[in-house]
N, C-alpha and C positions, 0 to 999 in steps of 0.2 A: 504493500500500500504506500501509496506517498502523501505523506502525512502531512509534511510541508507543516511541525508544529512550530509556532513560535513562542517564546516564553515570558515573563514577564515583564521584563524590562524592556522587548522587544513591542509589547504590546501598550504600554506605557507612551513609547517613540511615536507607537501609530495613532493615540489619541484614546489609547482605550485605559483605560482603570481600572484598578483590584477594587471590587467590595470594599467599604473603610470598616465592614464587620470582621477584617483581616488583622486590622490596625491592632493587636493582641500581642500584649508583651511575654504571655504567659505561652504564645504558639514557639515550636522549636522548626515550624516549616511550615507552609503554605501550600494548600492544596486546589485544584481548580476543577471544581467536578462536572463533567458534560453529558448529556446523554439523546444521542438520536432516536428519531422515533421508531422505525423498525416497525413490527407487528401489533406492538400495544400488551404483549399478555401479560407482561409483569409491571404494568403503569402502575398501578395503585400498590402494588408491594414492594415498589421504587419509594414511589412517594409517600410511602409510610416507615420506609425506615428513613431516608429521608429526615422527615420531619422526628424519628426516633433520635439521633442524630442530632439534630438542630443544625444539621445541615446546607447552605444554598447551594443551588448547582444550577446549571445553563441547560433548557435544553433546544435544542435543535430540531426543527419540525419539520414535516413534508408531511405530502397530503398519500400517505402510505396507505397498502391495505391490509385490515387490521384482523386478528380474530376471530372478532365478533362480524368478520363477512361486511362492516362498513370500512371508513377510511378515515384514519387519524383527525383529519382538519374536518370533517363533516360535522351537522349542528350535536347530533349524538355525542360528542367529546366535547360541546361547550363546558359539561358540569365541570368533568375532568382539569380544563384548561384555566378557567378561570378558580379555580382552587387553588391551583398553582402560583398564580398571577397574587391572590392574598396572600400567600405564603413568602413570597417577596423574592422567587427564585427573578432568572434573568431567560432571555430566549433569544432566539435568532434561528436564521433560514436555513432549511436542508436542501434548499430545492421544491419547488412545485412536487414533479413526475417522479422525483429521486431517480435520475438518470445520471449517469456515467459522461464526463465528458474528455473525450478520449483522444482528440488531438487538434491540433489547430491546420486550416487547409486556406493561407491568403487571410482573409478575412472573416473567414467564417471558423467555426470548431463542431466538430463532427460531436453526436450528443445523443450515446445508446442507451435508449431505455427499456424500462424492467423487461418487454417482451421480445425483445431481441431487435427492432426496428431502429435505425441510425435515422438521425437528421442532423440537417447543416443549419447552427445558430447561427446569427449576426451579434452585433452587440446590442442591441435592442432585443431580441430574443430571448439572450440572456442576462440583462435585466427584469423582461418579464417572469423569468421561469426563475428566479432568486427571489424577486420581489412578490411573486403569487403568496406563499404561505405567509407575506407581513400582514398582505391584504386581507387574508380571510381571518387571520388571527385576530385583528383587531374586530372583522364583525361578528367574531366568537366572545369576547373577551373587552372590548372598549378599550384591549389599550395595545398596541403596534409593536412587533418585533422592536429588540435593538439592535444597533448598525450591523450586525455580526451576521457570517452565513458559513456556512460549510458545504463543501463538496461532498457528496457522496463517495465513499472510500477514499474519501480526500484527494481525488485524483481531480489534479487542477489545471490549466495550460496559464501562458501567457495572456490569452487573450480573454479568459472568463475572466482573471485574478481583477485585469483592467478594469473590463467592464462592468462587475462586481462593486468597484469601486467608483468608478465614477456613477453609479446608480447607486452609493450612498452604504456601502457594505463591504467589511472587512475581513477577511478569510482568517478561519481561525482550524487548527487543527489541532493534533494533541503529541505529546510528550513521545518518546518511543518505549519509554517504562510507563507510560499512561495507558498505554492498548492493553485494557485490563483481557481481552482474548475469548470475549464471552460469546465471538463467532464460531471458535475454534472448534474441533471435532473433542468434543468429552470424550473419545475415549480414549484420544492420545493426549490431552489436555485434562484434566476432572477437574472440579472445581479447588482441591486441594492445592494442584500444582500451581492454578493459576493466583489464590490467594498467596502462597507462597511466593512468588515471583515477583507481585507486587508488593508486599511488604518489604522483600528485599532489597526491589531495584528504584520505588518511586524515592524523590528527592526534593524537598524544596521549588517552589515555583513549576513544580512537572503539571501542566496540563493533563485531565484522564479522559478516558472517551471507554463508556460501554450503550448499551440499547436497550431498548423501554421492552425488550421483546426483538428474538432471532428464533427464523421458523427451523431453522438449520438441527439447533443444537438440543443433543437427546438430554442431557443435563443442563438445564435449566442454569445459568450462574446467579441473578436474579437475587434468589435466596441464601448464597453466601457473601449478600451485598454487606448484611448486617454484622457478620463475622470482621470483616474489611475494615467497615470504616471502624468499627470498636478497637479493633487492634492499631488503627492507624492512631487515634486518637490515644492511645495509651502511650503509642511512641512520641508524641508531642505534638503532631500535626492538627491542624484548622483548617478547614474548609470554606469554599464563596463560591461565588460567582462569576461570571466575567461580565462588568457593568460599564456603562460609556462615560467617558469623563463628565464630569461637573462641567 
């Protein structure tokens, strides 16, 4: 995957800000919790350890399809969303289709989505297809993406990063010890390995990225969120958000 993650002080240069619920003399590291939308099955036992926790985190949304046979951004996950939204987490764009965008050709970028069909963006294109899920968010919710978007598999070109930006959105990706791996095949991965992995390898200011829900994986990670962040917090770490400057 290309992650293309940047880190705090990197994100700071771009105009973006730590949570000030960071600002804790008692943290021995900083954490930046993210999570895409994906299928949905484990949304509510995300955001209840979460909130176990006292947790913020970012998530990252597309108008995905979800368990329940509907699709993440549809009015059905208004409750969901706007729960979220009181809880003071932060958000920003997965993409509309959650499509792949796979290379740049001239001025366009070639942009595979989930059913295997390619099409050729413009920069207008892709603006719209970043900016869809601000749109619908906010008439789920009353209140708008912040400036932040993410690629899908983080795979980014030149000409999205641009366009992205000049339509007002800043690519954020995650850590390389943040890919908590909750794609990954359980059977060569369990959830033991991968908790182990990342208590060893995450570090200060590491960005994390796992999913609300992967239809993939036979063990569920999900449920050793709670294990995670308890043990992360024992070792001194705090957790936020990624919020836009003041």
């Amino acid at each position: 995957m290309n992650a293309g993650y940047f880190t705090s002080r990197i994100m700071l240069a771009a105009g973006i800000s730590l949570a000030a619920s960071m600002a804790n003399a008692a943290c021995n590291g900083n954490l930046y919790l993210t999570f895409d939308t994906g299928n949905m099955r484990h949304a509510e036992l995300i955001a209840g350890t979460l909130a176990k926790h006292k947790a913020k985190a970012t998530f990252f949304v597309a108008n995905e399809k979800t368990l329940r046979g509907d699709y993440a951004l549809d009015p059905s996950w208004a409750p969901y969303w706007q729960a979220r939204v009181a809880e003071g987490h932060a958000f920003g764009s997965h993409t509309w289709r959650h499509g792949s965008f796979r290379k740049d050709q001239g001025q366009l970028t070639q942009y595979r989505l989930m059913d295997g069909q390619t099409q050729s963006l413009d920069s207008a294109a892709i603006c719209t297809e970043v900016r869809g899920p601000d749109i619908r968010f906010k008439e789920l919710t009353g209140r708008g993406l912040d400036p932040l978007w993410r690629a899908p598999g983080g795979r980014t070109t030149p000409l999205t990063l641009k366009a992205a930006q000049v339509c007002g959105y800043r690519h954020v990706g995650w850590a390389p010890a943040g890919f908590l791996g909750d794609e990954l095949p359980s059977e060569t991965y369990p959830n033991a390995l991968l908790v182990e992995r990342a208590l060893k390898n995450l570090k200060d200011g590491d960005i994390v990225m796992a999913h609300l829900g992967i239809w993939s994986r036979k063990e569920p990670f999900a449920p050793a969120l709670d294990e995670l962040l308890g043990k992360l917090e024992a070792s001194g770490f705090c957790f936020a958000s990624l919020a836009p400057a003041n």
